[in-house]
The first five atom37 places (N, CA, C, CB, O) and aatype in JSON, in Angstrom:
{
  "aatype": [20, 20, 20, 20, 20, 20, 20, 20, 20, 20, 20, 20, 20, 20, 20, 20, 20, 20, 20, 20, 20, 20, 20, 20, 20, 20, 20, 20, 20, 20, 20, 20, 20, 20, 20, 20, 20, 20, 20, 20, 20, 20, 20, 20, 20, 20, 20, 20, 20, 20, 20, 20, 20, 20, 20, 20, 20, 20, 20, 20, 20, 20, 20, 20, 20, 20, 20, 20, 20, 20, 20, 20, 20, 20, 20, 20, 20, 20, 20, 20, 20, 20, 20, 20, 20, 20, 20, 20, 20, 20, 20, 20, 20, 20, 20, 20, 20, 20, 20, 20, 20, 20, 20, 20, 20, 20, 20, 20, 20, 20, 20, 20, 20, 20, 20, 20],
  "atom_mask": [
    [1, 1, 1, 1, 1],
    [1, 1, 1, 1, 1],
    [1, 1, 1, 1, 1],
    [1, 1, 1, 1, 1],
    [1, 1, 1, 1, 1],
    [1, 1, 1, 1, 1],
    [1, 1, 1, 1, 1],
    [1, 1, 1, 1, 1],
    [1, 1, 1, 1, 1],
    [1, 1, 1, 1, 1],
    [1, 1, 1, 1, 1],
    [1, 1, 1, 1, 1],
    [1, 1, 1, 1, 1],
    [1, 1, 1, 1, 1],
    [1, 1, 1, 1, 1],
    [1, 1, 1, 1, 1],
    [1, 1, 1, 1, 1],
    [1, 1, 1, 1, 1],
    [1, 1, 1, 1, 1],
    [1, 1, 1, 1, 1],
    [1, 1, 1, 1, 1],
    [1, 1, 1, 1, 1],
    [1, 1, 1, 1, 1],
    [1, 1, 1, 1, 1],
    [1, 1, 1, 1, 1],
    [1, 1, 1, 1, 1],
    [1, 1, 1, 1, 1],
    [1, 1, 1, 1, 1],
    [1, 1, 1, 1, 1],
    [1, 1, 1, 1, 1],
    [1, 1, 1, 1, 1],
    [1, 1, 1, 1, 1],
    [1, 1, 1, 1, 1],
    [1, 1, 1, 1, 1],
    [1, 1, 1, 1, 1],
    [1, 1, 1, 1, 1],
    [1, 1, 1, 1, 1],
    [1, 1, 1, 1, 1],
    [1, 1, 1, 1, 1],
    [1, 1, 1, 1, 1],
    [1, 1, 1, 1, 1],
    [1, 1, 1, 1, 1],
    [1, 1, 1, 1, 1],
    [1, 1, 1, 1, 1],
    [1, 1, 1, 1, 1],
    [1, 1, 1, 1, 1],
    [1, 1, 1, 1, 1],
    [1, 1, 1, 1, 1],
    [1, 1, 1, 1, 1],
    [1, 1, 1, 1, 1],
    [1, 1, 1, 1, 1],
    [1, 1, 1, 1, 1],
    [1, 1, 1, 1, 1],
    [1, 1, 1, 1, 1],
    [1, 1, 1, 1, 1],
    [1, 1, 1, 1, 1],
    [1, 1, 1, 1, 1],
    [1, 1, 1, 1, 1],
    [1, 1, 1, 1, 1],
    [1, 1, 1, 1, 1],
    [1, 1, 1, 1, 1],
    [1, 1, 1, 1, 1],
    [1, 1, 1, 1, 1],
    [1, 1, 1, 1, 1],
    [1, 1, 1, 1, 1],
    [1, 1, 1, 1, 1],
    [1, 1, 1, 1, 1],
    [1, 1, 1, 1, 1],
    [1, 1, 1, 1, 1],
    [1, 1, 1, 1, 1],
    [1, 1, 1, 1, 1],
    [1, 1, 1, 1, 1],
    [1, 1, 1, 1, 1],
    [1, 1, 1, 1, 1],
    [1, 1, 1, 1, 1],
    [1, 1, 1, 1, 1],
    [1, 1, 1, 1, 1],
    [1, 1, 1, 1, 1],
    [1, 1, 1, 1, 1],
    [1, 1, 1, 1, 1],
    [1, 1, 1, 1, 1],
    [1, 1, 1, 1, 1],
    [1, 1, 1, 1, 1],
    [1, 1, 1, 1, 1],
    [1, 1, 1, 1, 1],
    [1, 1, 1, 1, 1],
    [1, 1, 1, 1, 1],
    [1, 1, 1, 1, 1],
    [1, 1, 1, 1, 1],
    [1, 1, 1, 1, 1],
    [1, 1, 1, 1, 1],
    [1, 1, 1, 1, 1],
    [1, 1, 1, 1, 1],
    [1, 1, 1, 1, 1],
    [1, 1, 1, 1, 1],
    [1, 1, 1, 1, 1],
    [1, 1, 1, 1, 1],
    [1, 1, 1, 1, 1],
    [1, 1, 1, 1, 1],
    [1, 1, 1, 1, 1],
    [1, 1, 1, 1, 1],
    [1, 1, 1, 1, 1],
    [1, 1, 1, 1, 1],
    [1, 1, 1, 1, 1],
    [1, 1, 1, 1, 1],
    [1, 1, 1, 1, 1],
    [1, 1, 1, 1, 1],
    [1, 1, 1, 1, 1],
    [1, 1, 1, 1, 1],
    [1, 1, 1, 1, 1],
    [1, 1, 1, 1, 1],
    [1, 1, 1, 1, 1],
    [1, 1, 1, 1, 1],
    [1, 1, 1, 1, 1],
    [1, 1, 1, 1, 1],
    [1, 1, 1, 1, 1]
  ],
  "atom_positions": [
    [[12.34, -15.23, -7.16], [12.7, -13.99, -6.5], [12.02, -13.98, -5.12], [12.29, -12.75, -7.36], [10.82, -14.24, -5.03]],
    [[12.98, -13.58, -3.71], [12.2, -13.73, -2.39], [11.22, -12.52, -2.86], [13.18, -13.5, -0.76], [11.41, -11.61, -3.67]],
    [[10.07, -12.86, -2.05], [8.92, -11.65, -1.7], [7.89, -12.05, -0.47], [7.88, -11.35, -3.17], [7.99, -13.2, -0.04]],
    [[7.09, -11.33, -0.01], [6.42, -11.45, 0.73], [5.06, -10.19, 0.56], [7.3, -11.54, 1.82], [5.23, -9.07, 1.05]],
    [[3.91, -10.5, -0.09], [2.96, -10.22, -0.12], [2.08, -10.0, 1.18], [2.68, -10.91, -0.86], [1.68, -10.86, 1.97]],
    [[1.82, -8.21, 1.21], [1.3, -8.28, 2.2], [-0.34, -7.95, 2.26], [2.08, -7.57, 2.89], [-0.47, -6.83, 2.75]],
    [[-1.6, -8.53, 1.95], [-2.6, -7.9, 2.12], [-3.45, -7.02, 3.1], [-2.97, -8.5, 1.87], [-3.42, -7.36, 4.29]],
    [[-4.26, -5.87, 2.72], [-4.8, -5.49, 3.24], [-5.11, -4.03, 2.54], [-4.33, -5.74, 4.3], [-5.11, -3.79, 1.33]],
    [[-5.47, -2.87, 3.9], [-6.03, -1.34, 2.8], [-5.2, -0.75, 3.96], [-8.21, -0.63, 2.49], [-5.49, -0.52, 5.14]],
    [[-3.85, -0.53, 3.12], [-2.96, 1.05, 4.28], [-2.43, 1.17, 2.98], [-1.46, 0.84, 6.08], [-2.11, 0.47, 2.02]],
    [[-2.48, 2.73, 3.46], [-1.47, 3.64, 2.15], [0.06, 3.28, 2.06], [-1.4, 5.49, 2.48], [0.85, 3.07, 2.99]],
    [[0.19, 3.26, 1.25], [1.62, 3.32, 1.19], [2.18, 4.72, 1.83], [2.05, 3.16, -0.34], [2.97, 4.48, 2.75]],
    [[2.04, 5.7, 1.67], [2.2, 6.95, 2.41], [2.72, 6.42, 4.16], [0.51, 7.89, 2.31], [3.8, 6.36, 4.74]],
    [[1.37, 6.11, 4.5], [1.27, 5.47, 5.86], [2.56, 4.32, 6.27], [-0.24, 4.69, 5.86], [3.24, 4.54, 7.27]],
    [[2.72, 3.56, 5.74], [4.07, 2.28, 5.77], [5.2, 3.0, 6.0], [4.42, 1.33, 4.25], [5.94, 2.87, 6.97]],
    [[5.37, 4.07, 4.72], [6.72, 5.05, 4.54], [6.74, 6.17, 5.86], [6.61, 6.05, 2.85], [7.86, 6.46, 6.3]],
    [[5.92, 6.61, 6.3], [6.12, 7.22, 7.49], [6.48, 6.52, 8.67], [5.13, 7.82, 7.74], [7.2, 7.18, 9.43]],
    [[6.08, 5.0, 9.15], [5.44, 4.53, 10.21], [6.93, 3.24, 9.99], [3.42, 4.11, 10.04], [7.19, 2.56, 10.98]],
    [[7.82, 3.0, 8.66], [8.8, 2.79, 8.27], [10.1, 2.35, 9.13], [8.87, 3.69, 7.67], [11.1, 2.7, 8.5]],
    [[10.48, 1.66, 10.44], [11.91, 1.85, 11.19], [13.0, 0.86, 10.27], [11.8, 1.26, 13.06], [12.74, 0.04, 9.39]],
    [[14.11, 1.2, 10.77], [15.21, 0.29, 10.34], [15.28, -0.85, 11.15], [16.5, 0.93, 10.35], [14.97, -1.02, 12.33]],
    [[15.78, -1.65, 10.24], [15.97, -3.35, 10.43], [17.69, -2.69, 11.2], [15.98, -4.78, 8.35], [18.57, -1.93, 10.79]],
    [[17.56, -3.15, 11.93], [19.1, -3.31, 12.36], [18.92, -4.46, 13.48], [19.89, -1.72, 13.05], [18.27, -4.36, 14.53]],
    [[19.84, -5.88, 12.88], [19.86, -7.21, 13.5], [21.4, -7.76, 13.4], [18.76, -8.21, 12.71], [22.06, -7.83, 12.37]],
    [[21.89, -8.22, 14.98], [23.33, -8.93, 14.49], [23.11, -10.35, 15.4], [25.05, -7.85, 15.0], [22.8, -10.43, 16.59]],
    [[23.34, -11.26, 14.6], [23.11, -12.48, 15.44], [24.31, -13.98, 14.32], [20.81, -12.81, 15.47], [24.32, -14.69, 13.31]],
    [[25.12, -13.58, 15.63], [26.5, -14.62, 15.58], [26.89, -14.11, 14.24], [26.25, -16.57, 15.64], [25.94, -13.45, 13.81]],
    [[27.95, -14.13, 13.31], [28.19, -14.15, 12.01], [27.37, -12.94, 10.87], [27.83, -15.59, 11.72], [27.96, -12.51, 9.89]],
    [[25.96, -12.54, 11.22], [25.34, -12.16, 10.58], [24.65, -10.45, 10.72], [24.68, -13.18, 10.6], [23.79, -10.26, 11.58]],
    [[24.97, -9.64, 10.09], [24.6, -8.43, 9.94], [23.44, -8.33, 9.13], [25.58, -7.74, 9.5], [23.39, -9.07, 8.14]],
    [[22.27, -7.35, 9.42], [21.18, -7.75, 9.05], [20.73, -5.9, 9.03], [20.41, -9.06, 10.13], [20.31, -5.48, 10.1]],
    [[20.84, -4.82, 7.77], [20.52, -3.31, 8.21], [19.5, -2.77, 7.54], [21.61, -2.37, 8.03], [19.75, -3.97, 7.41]],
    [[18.82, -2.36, 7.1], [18.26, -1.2, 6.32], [18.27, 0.49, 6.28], [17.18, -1.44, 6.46], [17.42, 0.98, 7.03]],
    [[18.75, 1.05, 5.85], [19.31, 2.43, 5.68], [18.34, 3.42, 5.32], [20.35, 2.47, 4.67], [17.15, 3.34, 5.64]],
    [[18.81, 4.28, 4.69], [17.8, 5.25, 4.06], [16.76, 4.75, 3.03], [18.57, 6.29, 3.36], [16.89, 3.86, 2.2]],
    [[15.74, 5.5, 3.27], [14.26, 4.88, 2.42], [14.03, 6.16, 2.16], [12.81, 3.96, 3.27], [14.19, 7.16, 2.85]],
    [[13.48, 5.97, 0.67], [12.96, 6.9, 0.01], [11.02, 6.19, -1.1], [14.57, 7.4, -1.01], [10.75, 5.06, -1.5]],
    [[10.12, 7.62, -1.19], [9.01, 7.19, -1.9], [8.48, 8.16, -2.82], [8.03, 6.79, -1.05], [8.11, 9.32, -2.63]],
    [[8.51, 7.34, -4.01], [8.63, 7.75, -5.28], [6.87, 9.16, -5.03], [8.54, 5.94, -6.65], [6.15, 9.36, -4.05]],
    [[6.85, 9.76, -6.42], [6.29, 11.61, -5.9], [4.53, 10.55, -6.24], [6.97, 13.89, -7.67], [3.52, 11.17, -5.91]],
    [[4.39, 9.66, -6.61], [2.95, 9.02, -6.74], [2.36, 8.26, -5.24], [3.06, 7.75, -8.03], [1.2, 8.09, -4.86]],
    [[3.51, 7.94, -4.68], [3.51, 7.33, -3.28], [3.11, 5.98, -3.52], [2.53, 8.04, -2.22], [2.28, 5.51, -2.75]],
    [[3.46, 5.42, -4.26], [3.08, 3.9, -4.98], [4.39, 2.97, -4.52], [2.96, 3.99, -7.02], [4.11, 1.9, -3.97]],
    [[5.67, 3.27, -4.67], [6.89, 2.36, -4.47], [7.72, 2.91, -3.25], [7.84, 2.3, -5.84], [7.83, 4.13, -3.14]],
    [[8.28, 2.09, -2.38], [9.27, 2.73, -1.44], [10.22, 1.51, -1.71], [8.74, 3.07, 0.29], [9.97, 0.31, -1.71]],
    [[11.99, 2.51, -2.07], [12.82, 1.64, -1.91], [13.76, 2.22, -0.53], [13.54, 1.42, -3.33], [14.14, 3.33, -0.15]],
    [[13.88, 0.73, -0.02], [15.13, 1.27, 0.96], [15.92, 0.59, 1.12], [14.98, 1.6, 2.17], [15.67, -0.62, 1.19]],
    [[17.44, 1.16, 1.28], [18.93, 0.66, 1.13], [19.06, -0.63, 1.95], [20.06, 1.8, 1.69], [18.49, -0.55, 3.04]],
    [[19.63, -1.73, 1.72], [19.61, -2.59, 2.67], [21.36, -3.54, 2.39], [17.99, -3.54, 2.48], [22.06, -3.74, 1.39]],
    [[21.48, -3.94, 4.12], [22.9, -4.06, 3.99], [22.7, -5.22, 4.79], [23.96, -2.86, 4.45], [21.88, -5.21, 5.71]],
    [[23.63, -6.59, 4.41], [23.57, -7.65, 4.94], [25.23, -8.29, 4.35], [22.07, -8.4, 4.5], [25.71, -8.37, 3.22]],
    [[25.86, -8.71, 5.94], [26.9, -9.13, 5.88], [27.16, -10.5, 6.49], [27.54, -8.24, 6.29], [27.2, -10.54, 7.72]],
    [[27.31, -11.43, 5.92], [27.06, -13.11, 6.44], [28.58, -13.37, 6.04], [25.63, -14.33, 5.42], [29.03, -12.74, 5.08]],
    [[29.31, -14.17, 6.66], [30.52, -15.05, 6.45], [31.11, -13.81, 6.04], [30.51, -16.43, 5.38], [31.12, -13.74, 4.81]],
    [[31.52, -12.99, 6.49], [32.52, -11.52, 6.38], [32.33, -11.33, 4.59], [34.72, -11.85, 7.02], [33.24, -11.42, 3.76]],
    [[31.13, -11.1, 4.35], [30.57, -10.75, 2.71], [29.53, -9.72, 2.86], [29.79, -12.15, 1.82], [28.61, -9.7, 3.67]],
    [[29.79, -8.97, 2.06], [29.15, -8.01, 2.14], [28.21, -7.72, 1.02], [29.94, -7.17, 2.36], [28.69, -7.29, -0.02]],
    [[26.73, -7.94, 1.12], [25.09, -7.5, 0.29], [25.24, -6.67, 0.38], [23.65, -7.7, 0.62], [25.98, -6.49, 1.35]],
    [[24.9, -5.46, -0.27], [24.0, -4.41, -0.4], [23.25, -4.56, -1.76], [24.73, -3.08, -0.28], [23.82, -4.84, -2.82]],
    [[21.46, -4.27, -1.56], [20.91, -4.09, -2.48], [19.6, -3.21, -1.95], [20.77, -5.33, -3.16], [19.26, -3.06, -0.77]],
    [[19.06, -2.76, -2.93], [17.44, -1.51, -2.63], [16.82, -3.13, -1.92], [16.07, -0.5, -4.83], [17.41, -4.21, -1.99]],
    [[15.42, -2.83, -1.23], [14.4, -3.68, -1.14], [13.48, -2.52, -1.7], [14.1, -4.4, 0.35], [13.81, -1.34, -1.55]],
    [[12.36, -2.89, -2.32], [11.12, -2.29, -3.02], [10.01, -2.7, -2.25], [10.93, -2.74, -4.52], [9.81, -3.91, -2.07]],
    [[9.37, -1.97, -1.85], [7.99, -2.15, -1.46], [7.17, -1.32, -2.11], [7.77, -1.99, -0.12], [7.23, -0.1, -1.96]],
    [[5.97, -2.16, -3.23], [5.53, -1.48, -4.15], [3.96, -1.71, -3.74], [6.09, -1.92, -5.58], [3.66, -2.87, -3.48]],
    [[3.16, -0.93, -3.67], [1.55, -0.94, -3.94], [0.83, -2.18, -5.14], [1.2, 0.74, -4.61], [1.33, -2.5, -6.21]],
    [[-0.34, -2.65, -4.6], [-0.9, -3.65, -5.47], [-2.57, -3.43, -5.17], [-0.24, -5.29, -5.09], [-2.88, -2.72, -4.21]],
    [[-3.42, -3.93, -5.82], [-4.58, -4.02, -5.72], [-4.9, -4.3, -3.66], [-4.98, -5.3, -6.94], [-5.31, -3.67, -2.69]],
    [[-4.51, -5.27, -3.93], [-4.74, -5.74, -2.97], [-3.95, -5.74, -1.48], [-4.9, -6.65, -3.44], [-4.34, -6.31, -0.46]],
    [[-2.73, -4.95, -1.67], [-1.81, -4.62, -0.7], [-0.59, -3.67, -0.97], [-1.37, -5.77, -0.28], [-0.59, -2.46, -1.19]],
    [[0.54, -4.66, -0.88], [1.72, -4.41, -1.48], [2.5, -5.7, -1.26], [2.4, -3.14, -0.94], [2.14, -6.75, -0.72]],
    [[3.83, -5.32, -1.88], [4.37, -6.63, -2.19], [6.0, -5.64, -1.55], [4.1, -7.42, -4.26], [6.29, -4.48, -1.83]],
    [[6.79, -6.65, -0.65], [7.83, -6.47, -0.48], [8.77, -7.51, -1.23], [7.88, -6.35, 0.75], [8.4, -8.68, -1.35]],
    [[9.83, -7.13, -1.67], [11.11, -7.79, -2.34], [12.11, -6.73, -3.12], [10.58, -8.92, -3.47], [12.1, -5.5, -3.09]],
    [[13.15, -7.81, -3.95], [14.37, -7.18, -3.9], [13.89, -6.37, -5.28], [15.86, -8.22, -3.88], [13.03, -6.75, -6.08]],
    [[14.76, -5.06, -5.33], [14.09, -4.28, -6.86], [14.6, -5.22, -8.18], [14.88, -2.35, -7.15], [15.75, -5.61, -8.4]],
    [[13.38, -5.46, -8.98], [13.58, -5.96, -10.05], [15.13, -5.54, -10.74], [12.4, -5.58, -10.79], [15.82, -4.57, -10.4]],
    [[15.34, -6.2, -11.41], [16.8, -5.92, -12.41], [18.13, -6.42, -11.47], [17.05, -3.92, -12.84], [18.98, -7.07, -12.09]],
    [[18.34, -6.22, -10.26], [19.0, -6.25, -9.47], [19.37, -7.59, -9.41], [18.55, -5.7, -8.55], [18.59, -8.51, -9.19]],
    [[20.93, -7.74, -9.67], [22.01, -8.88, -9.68], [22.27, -9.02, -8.27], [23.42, -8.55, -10.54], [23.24, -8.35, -7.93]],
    [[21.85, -9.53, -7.54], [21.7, -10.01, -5.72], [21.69, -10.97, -5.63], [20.65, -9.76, -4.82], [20.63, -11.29, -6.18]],
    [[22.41, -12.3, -5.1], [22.86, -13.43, -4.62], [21.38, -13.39, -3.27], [24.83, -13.33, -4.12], [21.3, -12.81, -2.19]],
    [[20.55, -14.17, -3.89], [19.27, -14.41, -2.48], [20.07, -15.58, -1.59], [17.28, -15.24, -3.15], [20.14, -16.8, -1.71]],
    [[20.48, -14.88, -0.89], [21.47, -15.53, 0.25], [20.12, -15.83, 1.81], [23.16, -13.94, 0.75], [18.96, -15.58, 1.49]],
    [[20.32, -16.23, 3.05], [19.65, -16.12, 3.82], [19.44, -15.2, 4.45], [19.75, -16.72, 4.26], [18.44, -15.04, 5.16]],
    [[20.52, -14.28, 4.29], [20.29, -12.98, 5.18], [19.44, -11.72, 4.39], [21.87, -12.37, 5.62], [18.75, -10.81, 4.85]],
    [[19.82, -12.12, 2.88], [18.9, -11.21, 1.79], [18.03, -11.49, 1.95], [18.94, -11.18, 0.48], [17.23, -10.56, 1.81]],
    [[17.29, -13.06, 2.39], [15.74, -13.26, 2.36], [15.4, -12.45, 3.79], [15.2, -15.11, 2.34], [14.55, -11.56, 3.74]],
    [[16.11, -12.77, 5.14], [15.81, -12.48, 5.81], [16.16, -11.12, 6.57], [15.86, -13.32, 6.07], [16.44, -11.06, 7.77]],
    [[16.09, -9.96, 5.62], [16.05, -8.5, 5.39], [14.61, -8.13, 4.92], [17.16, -8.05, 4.29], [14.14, -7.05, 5.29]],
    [[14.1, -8.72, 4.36], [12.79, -8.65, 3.37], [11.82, -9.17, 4.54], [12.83, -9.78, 1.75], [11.11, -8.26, 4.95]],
    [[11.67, -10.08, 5.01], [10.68, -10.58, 6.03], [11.15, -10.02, 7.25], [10.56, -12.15, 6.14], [10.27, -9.85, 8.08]],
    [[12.39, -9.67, 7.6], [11.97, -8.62, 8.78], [11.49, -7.29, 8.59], [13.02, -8.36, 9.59], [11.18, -6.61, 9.57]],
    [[11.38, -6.76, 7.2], [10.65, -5.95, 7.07], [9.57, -5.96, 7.09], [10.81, -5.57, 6.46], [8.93, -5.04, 7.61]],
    [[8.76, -7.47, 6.26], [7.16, -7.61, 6.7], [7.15, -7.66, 7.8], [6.33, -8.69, 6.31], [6.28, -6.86, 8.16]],
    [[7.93, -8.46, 9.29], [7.31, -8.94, 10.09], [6.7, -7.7, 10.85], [8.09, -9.89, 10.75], [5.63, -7.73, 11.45]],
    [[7.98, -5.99, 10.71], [8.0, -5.4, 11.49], [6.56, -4.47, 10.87], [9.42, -4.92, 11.77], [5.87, -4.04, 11.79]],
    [[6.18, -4.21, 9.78], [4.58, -3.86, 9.36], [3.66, -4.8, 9.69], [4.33, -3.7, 7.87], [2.52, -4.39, 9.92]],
    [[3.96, -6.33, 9.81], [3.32, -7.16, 9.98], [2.57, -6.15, 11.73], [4.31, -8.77, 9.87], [1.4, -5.89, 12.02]],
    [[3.4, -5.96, 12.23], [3.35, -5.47, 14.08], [3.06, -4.12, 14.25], [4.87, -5.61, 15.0], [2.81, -3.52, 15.29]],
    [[3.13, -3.67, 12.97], [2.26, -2.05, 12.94], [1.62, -1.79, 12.47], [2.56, -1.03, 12.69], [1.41, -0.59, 12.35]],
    [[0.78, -2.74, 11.85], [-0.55, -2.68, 11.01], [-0.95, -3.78, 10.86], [-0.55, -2.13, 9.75], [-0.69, -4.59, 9.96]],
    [[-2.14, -3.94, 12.5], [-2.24, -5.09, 12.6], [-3.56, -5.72, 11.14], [-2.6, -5.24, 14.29], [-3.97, -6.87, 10.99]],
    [[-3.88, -4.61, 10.38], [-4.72, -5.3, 9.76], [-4.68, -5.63, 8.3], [-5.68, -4.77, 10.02], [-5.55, -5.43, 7.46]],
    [[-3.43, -6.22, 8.14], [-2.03, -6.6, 6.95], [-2.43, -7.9, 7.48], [0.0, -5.96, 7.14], [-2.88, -7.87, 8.63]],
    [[-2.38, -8.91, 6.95], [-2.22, -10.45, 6.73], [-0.95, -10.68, 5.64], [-3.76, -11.14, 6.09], [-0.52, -9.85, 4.84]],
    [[-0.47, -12.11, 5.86], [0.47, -12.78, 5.0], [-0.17, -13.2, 3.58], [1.01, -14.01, 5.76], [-0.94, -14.16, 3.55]],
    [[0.07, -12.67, 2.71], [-0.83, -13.4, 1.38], [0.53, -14.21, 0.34], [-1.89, -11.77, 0.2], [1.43, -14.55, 1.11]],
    [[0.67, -14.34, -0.21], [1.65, -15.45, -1.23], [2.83, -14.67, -0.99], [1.27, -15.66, -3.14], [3.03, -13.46, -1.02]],
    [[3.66, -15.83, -0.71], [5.43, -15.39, -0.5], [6.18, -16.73, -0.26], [5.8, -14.26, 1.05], [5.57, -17.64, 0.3]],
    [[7.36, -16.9, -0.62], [8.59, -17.75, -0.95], [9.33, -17.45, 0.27], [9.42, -17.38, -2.38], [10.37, -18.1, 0.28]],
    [[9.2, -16.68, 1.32], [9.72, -16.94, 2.37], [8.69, -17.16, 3.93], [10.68, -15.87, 2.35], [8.53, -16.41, 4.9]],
    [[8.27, -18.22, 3.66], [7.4, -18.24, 5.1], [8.48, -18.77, 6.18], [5.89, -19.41, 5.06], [8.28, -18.64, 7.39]],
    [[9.46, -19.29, 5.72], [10.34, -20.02, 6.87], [11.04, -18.58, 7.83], [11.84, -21.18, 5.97], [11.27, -18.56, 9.04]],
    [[11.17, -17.9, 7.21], [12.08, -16.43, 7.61], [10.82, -15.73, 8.44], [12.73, -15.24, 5.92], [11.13, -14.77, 9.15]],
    [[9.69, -16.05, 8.42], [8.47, -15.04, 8.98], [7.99, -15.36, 10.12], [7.26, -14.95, 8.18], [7.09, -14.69, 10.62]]
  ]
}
């Protein structure tokens, strides 16, 4: 399953406010994230995400859930999603763009470093 582990100490609260949309089109490839919502504990944020490659159309949640040690971005568990390149690379432009608003997040274990 793509993910990208992000370490460090920010609230999740903080991410979900501070939160923009992915919106990327480059040759062939649609790249969006939509409405985000965070659960009433402030532990998980899912947000809508839309990716259209070779005139096909993704949609699936991305989850960004709280961990000891950070949080972890990827696709919501259960979810029948074809990890295509543009699905991976919905998920890591979401780290990259927390990666650039909290500079004190590091990369910790993830299956997509090529996308980052």
């Amino acid at each position: 399953m793509p993910h990208v582990v992000l370490n460090g100490d920010v609230k999740l609260r903080e991410v979900f406010d501070r939160l923009k949309p992915v919106t990327s089109r480059d040759q062939d490839v649609i790249l969006k994230t939509l409405k985000k919502y965070i659960d009433d504990e402030e532990k998980s944020i899912l947000t809508e995400a839309l990716v259209i490659e070779k005139s096909k159309k993704i949609a699936f949640l991305a989850l960004l859930s709280s961990r000891e040690d950070g949080f972890v971005v990827r696709i919501y568990p259960g979810s029948s999603v074809e990890k295509t390149d543009g699905v991976k690379r919905v998920l890591a432009e979401i780290a990259k763009q927390l990666l650039g608003t909290f500079p004190s997040l590091k990369v910790g274990k993830t299956n997509l470093q090529d996308f980052l």
